[in-house]
N, C-alpha and C positions, 0 to 999 in steps of 0.2 A: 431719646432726645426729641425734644419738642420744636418746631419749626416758628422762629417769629413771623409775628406779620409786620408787609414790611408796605409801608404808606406812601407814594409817590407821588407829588405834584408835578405833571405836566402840562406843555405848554397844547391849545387844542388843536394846533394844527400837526401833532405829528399821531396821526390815523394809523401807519403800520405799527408805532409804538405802542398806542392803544389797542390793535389785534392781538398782540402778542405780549402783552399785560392780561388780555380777558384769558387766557388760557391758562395763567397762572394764576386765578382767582383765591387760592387757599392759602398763599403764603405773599401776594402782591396785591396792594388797593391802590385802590387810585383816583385823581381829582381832576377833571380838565380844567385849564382856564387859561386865559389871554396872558401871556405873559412876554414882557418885555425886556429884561435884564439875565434870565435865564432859562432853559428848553426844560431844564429836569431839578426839583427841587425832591432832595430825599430827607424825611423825618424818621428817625427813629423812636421808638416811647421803649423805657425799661419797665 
């Protein structure tokens, strides 16, 4: 069974989110940016 990758937009102030994102770099990516309506935007692609 293959593992998706899984693409998350976060907001850039949350630093231990982003620690503990880097550790799971083979199956989480991720985007910092300023965001103002929500902390965590998740995309999936099929």
């Amino acid at each position: 069974m293959s593992n998706k990758l899984l693409h998350i937009i976060i907001d850039n102030r949350e630093h231990k989110l982003k620690d503990l994102f880097d550790q799971k770099k083979d199956i989480i990516q991720y985007e910092s940016k300023q965001l103002d309506i929500a902390n965590i935007v998740v995309i999936e692609d099929f």
